[in-house]
C-alpha positions, 0 to 999 in steps of 0.5 A: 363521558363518551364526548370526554373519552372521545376527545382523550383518544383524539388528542392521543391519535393526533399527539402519537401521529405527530411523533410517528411523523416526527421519529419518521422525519429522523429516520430519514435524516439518519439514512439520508446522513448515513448514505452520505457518509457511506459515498464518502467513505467509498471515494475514500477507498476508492482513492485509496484503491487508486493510489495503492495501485499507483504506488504498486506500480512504482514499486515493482519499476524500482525493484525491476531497476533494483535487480538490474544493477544487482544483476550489473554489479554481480558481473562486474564483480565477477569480471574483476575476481577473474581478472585479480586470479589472472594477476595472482597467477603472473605474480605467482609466476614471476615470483618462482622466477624470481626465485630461480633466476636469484637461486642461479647466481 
């Protein structure tokens, strides 16, 4: 019986340390696949890093270029407003004269 209840605890021993070994084997198959797919990720992102800086950087130029013609239309607008008020003043001139030289006949 001893000899019965012996080999009962052995076969048991050795089929629970066969599965100890296999579910530790998965488990560093699963840590092994779960870095791999964490350093992917991380050039992932790191690439995403890189080109959002990139495009940042692209950015900020073309919103720099942006204002400088804002800025450049912005005063020639106000040059021609200048230079239509100086016309509006000589027609308004020349209108009363006009008017007087007309009147005088």
């Amino acid at each position: 019986m001893e000899d019965k209840l012996f080999d009962l605890m052995s076969k048991m021993y050795s089929e629970l340390t066969g599965k100890i070994d296999g579910l530790q084997n998965k488990m560093l198959e699963f840590k092994e696949d779960t870095n791999k797919q964490f350093d992917s990720l991380n050039q992932k992102v790191d690439n995403l890093s890189n080109q959002l800086t990139r495009l940042e950087h692209e950015v900020k130029n073309d919103i720099s270029s942006l204002y400088d013609g804002y800025k450049l239309t912005y005063e020639k607008l106000t040059t021609l407003e200048e230079k239509v008020d100086d016309i509006s003043t000589k027609v308004d001139k020349q209108e009363i004269e006009l008017r007087v030289v007309k009147g005088g006949k």
